[in-house]
N, C-alpha and C positions, 0 to 999 in steps of 0.2 A: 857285974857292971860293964866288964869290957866287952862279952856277947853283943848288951845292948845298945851300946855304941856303935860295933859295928854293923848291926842291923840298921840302926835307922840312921847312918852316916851321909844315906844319899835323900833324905825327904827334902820338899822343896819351904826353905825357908819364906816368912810372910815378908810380902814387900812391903813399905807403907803409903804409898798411891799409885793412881794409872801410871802419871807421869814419870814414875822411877821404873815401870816397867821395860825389859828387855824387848826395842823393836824387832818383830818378825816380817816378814813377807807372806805368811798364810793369813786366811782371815781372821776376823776375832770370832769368840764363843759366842755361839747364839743359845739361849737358852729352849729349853723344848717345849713346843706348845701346847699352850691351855687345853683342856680337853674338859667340857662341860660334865660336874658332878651328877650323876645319876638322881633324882629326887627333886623337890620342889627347891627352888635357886632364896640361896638366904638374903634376907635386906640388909640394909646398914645397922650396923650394933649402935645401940641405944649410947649416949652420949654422956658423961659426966657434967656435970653442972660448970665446971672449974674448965674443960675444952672448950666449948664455945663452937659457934656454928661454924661448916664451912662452907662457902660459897659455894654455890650451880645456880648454871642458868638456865637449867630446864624446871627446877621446885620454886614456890612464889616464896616469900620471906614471914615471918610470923608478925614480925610489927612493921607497919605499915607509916610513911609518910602522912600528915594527916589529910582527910579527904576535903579535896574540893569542888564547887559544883562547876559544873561546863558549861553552864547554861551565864548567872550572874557575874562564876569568880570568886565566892564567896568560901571560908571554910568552915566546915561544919556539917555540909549537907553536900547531898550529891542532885543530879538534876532530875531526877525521880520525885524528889521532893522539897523542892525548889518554890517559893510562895510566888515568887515574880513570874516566875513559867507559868505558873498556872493564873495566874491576875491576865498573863498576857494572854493566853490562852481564850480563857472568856471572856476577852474583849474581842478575838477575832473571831471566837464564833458568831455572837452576837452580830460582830458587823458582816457577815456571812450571812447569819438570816436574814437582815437588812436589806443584804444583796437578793436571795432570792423570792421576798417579799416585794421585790421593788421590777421585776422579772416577770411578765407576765404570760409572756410566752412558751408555753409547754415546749421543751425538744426535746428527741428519742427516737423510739423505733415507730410507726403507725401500727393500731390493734390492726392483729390476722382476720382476712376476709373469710366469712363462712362459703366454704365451698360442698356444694351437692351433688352426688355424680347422679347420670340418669340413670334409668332402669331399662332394663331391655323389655321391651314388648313382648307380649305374649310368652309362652312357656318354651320352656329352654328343650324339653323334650314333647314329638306330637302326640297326639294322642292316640287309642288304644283303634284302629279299622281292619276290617276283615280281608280274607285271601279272596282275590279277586276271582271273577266267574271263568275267565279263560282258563285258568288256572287246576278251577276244581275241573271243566269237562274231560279236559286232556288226561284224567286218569281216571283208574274206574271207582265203581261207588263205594266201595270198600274203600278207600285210599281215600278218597274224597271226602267221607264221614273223618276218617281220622286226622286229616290235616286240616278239617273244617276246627277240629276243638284243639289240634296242636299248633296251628300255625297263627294263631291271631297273636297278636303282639302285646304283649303287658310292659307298659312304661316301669323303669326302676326309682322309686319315690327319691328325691332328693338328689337325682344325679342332675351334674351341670358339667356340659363339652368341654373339650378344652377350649382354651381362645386362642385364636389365629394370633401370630406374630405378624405384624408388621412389616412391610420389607420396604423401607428406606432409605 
């Protein structure tokens, strides 16, 4: 027994508050930081009947004040389904048709005018004329047979020029 006396002769005895603690000039102990558990983050543990809720003011409450409507003031209903809202309701539609029943004048946009572009005249490519005769003398008749049947001009079906810009 006397070993273990002196073994733990020097352990620091418990104090019993902050306040009776011996002032230092270092700082206090800060404890070491949370470090997020690996795995999906647990929720709040399920409550005993006997604890009783605790307050947040980010979750709404289970029981509710009872509801009132916004519209009358009344309690019981909300204004969703409210009888007076709706009474009042088709009374102003009503006087709404009235109103445009009583209106005779159309107003809005005016309908779009049909517009037609014109067409160009005559064909966009001329047509098919042969190599002129100065043309064929100036070579000889050999050359002249063959550009008689290679040079005539075959229009391309369905081709259309480009169109000139404008420069304004």
């Amino acid at each position: 027994m006397d070993a273990y006396r002196r073994t733990y002769q020097f352990n620091v005895n418990p104090v019993k508050g902050q306040d009776l603690w011996e002032k230092t000039g270092s700082p206090a102990p800060v404890p070491p930081p949370i470090k997020p558990k690996p795995g999906r983050p647990t929720t709040n543990r399920r409550k005993d009947k006997d604890e009783g809720p605790t307050g947040t003011n980010t979750k709404m409450k289970r029981k509710y004040a009872p509801i009132r409507c916004m519209y009358c003031g009344e309690v019981g209903h909300n204004k969703r389904t409210c009888s007076k809202k709706k009474q009042d309701d088709a009374q102003e539609k009503a006087r709404m048709m009235q109103l445009q029943l009583a209106a005779t004048r159309k107003r809005g946009r005016p309908p779009k005018l049909h517009v037609t572009r014109a067409r160009a005249k005559g064909n966009a490519s001329p047509g098919a004329h042969a190599v002129s005769a100065e043309t064929i003398k100036g070579s000889s008749s050999a050359t002249a047979k063959k550009l008689a049947s290679f040079m005539t001009f075959v229009p391309t079906p369905g081709f259309k020029p480009p169109r000139k810009k404008d420069m304004e």
